[in-house]
N, C-alpha and C positions, 0 to 999 in steps of 0.2 A: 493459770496463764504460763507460767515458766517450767511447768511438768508439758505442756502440749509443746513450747517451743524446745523443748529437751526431747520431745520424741521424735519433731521434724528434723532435728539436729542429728540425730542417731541413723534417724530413714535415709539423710541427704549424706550423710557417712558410708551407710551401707551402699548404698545407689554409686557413689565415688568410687567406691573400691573396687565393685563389679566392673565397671568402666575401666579401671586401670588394669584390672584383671583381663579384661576384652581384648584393650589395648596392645599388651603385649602378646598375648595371641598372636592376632593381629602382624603385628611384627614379627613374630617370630616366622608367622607362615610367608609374609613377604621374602624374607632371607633364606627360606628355603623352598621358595618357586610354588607359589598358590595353585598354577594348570598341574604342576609335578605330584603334588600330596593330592589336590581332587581327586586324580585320575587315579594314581592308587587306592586311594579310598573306594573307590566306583565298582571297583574289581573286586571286594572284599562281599563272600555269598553272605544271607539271612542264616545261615548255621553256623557259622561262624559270630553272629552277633549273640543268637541264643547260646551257644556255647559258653561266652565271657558275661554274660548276665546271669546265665547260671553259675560260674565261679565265684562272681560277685556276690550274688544272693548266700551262697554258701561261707561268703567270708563274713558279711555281716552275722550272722546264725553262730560262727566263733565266735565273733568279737563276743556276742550275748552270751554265749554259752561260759566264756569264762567268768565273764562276772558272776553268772547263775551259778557257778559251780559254791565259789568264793561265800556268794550268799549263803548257800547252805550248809557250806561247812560251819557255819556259824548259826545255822540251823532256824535259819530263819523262814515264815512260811510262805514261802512266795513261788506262781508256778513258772513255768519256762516261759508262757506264751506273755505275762505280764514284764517279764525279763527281760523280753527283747522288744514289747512296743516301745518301753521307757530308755532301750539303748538307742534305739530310731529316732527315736524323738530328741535324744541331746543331740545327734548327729546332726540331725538335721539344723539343730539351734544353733549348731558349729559352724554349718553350712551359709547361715543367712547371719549370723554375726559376725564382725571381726575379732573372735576371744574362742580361743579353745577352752577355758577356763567352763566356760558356760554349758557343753557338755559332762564337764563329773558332777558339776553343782547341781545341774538338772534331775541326773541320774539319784544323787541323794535326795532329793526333796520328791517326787515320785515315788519311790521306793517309801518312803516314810510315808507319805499320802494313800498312793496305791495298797502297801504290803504292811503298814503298820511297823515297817525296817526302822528301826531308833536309828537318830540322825549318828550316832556314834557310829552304829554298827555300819551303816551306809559307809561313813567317809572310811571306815578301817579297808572294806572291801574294793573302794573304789583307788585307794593308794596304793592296796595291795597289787591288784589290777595293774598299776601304769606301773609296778616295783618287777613284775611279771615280764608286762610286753618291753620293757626296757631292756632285761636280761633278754627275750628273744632277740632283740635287736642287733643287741651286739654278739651273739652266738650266731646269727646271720651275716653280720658285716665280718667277724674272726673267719669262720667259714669260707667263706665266698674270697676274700682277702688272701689265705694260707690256698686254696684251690685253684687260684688262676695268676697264682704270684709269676713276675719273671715272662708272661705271656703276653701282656698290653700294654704301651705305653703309659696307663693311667699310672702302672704301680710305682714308673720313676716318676717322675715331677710330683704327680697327687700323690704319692705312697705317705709320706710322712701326714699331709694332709687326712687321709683317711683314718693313720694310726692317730690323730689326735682327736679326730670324731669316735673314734671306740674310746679312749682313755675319759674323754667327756661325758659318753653313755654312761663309763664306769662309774665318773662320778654323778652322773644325776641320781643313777638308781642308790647310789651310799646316801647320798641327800636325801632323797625320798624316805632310806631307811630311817636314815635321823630323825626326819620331823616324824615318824612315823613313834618314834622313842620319846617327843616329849611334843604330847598333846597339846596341850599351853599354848605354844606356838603356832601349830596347825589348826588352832580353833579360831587365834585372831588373825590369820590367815582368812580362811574360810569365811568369817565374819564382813570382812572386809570385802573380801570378791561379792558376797552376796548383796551388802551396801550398794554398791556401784553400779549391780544389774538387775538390783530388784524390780526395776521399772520392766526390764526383758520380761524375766521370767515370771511376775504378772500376768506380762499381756497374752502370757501363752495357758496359765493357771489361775482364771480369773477367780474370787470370791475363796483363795484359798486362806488370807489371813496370814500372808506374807510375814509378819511381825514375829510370828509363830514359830517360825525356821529360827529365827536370830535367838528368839527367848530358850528355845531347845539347846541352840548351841553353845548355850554359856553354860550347861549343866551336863555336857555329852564328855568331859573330858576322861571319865573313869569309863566311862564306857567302850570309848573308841581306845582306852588302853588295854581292857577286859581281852576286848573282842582281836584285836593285833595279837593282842598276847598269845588268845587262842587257835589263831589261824595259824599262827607260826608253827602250832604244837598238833597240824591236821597237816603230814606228809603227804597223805595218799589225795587230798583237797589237792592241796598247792600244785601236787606232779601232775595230776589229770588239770588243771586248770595253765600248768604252761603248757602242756601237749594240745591244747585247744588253740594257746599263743601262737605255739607253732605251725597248727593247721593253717590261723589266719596268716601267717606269712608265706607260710607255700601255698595257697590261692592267691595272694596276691601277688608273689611270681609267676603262677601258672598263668595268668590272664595275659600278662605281657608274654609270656612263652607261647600261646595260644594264637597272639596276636603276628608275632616273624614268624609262625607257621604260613599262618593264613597269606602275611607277604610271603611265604616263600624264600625266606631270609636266614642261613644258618646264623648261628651268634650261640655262644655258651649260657647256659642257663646261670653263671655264679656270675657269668658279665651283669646278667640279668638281675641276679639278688644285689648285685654289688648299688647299680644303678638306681634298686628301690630306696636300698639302705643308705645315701647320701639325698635323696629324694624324705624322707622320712626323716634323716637328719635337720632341714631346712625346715620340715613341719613343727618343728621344735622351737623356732626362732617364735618373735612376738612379730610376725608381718602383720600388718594387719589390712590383710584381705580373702574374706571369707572365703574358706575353703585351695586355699594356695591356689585360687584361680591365676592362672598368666606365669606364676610364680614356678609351681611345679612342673609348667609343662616347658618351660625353657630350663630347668635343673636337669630332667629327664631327657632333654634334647645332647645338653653339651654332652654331659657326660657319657652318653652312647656314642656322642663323636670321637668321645676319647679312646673306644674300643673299635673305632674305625667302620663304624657305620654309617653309610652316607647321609646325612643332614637332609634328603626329602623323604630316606625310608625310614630315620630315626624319628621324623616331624612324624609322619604316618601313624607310625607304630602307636608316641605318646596321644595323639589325641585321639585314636583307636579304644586306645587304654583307658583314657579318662572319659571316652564316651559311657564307658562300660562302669566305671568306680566313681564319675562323680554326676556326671547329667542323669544317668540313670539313675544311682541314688538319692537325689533330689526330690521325683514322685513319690518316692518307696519312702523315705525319710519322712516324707510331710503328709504322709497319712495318718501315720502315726503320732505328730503332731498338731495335725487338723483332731484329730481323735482324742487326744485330748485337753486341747484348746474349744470345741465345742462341748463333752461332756461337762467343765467346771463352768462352762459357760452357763449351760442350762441349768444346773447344779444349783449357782449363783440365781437365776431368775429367780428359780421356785422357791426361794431363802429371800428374796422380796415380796415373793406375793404371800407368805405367809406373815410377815412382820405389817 
């Protein structure tokens, strides 16, 4: 009775959030003239939509590709194509929870499920992974920052602002490194997260024996020190797997660059990284509403106002963008976890009708 009132409680969480997520939309398109964005919108051709769905597609296929890379420098046997259902599939668990958390923990338990990946090996690959797209991050914010200095208003008032969102990156990815140096910690770490969402990530891997993740993880500690140890000492791994990092960032500026084509709008392309990268900053916060619905698209709004774009071609542009990175992604995402939310499903039946 109070596992079923804990899942109505969770559904009526999520449903809230979407709503406040809506909501601000919502507002946002009021303050910037709802007939002004429609009509822009209206104008935008079907090749222009395929165009940024195929950038999208191709940046998910990064984001996989780097962990696959990671994976196998650690020589683990697992193919591309199981690589990136299980990336789909946290994504999407990102998508419909409030916790980012719940996509790496997904990706680890999958991986061990799927690919027979030791949960050690899994969480080395997957720290390594956010230790990766964090240095992209801020070689994109340094970039983009040192590129259009002295050009935009943002760089007096926000400048100091910006420089302590790099100094911040600096330190997550040091932190990241730490815990990555004393296992101990990121086991009851890990443990913990897993505690809290186990009821989630059930419902989505049903008859997998859940208990089984947790008993693993009090014995992964030599392993995920083995396996860090070794990736650290795989160059030619790590440099192809941030050249992947940084495919996935230049797609994801290209789509927004695609996008003030399409309006017909010049704006410099480092305005444009600048804008993701403080957009990407906020995804770092613990909001919790799945997927920075509401959240990212008035982040992405102001601060293109700060580069002097007018407020219904900057509304335009970001829900253009996010048609394309997050609604789209949505279907694409929950294939991949309808796939495998029904295979342990069935899995599970025929593990009853034998017993």
């Amino acid at each position: 009775m109070l596992r079923q009132l804990n899942k109505r409680k969770d559904k009526l969480i999520i449903v809230a959030s979407y709503a406040v997520g809506i909501a601000i939309i919502i507002l946002l398109l009021h303050f910037a003239g709802f007939g002004k964005v429609s009509s822009i919108i209206m104008k935008i051709s079907l090749q222009f939509f395929i165009i940024t769905l195929a950038l999208d597609l191709a940046g998910l296929i990064f984001y996989a590709l780097t962990w696959h890379i990671l994976l196998r420098g650690l020589e683990c046997q697992i193919n591309f194509k199981t690589t990136l259902t299980i990336s789909l599939a946290g994504i999407f668990m990102c998508y419909v929870t409030p916790s980012g958390l719940l996509l790496e923990l997904l990706r680890i338990v999958l991986a061990n499920k799927e690919a027979k990946v030791p949960i050690g090996y899994g969480a080395a690959t997957v720290v390594m992974h956010r230790i990766l797209y964090t240095l992209g991050f801020v070689l994109c914010a340094l970039s983009s920052y040192v590129a259009i200095y002295g050009k935009y208003t943002l760089i007096g008032a926000a400048g100091s602002l910006l420089l302590l969102i790099i100094l911040f990156s600096f330190g997550f990815a040091a932190g990241m490194f730490y815990l990555s140096q004393r296992a101990d910690i990121l086991e009851k770490i890990i443990t913990k997260i897993y505690e809290k969402y186990e009821d989630k990530i059930s419902g989505l891997i049903k008859k997998y024996e859940p208990e089984k993740v947790v008993n693993s993880l009090a014995n992964t500690i030599s392993d995920f020190k083995n396996s860090f140890l070794k990736l650290r000492n795989k160059p030619v791994h790590l440099f192809t797997a941030f050249m992947a990092v940084l495919l996935t960032w230049i797609v994801d500026i290209g789509i927004f660059y695609v996008v003030f084509l399409a309006l017909n709008f010049k704006i410099s392309i480092w305005a444009i990284a600048l804008t993701i990268v403080v957009g990407d900053f906020i995804q770092m916060t613990p909001i919790m509403i799945p997927g920075m619905l509401g959240i990212l698209e008035t982040v992405f709004t102001t601060t293109l106002l700060a580069f002097g774009v007018p407020i219904d071609v900057a509304t335009s542009a970001v829900i253009l963008a996010r048609i394309a990175t997050f609604w789209f992604d949505m279907p694409v995402t929950a294939v991949a976890a309808s796939y495998y939310g029904i295979k342990y499903l069935m899995r599970g039946a025929e593990a009853l009708k034998t017993t």
